[in-house]
N, C-alpha and C positions, 0 to 999 in steps of 0.2 A: 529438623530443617526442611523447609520446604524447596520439591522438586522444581528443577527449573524447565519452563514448558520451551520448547523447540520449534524454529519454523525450519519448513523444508528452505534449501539454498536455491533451488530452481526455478527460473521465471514461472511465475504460475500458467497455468495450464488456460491458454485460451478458450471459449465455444469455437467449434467448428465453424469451416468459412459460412455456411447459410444462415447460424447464431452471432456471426460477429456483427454483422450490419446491424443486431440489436445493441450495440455498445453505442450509449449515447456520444456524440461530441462536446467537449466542452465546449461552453460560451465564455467568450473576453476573456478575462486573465484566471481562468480557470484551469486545473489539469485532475485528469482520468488517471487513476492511479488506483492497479490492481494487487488485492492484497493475496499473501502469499496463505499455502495452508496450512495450518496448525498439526502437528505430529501425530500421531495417534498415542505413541510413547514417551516419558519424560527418559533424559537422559540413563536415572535407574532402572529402565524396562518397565516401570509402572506406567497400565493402562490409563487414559485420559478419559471418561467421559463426555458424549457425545456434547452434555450442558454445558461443562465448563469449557470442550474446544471451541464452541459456539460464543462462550463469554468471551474468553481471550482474543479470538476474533474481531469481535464488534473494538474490542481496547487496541489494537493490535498498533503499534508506534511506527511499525515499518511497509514498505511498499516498493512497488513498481513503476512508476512513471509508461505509462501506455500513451499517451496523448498530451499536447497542450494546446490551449485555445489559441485564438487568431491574436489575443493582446496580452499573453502570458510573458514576461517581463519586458517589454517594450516602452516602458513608462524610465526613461534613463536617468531621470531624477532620484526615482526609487532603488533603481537598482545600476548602479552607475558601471560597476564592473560585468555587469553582464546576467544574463541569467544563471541563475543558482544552479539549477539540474537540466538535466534531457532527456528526451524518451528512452528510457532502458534503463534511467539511470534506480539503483536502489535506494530509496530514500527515509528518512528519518522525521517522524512526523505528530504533533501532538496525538494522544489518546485520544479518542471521540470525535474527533476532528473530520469537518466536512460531510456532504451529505451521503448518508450508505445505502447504495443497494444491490441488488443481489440480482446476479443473471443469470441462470440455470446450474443455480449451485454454489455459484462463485461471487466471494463478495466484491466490490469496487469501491473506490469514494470518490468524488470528484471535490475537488480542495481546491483554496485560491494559491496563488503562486508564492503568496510569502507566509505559506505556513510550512513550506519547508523548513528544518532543524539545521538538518545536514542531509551527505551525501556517502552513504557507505559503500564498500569493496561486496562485502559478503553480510546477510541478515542472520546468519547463523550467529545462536547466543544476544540477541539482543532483546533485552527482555522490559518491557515496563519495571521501575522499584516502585 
């Protein structure tokens, strides 16, 4: 049976105030959303290598919400009850999904506003099947 990989529960770990101003803003109904980091250990104490935490990463389903753009659910035809998430909020999100990059270590993605899934409490235990 394979072991099931872990993310930390903790807002992920911003850059410092003189690295954040490199956090791009999103455009239009875009949002910044920072992914959390991968364990070093599986639940049975087995170590992770560096490749595979690197893999689950890039797959990684869940996030942060940091930022939303200037027209991120504003369109109230699309989204008549309102917008889906908020900044803070922990979110549930396709595999692969949106464009990834990587700010001094830390990965990000900025996604459109209706690729959100859902909206969870805690990202602990959520795991791609």
């Amino acid at each position: 049976m394979a072991e099931m990989i872990q993310y930390s529960d903790e807002k992920p770990d911003l850059p410092e105030d003189s690295v954040a101003s490199q956090l791009p803003s999103p455009s239009g109904f875009r949002l910044l959303v920072a992914l959390p980091s991968v364990e070093e250990t599986t639940e049975g104490g087995l170590y992770i290598p560096d490749e595979r935490r690197d893999a689950e990463s890039v797959a990684s389903i869940v996030g942060c919400v940091l930022t939303k753009g200037p027209d991120a659910y504003s369109d109230e035809s699309r989204f008549p009850n309102g917008a889906w998430c908020e900044e803070g909020d922990w979110i549930v999100m396709r595999a692969y999904s949106g464009t990834r990059l990587r700010i001094h270590g830390k990965e990000f993605r900025i996604i459109n506003d209706d690729s959100v899934e859902a909206v969870v409490q805690d990202p602990r235990g959520i795991v791609r099947a």
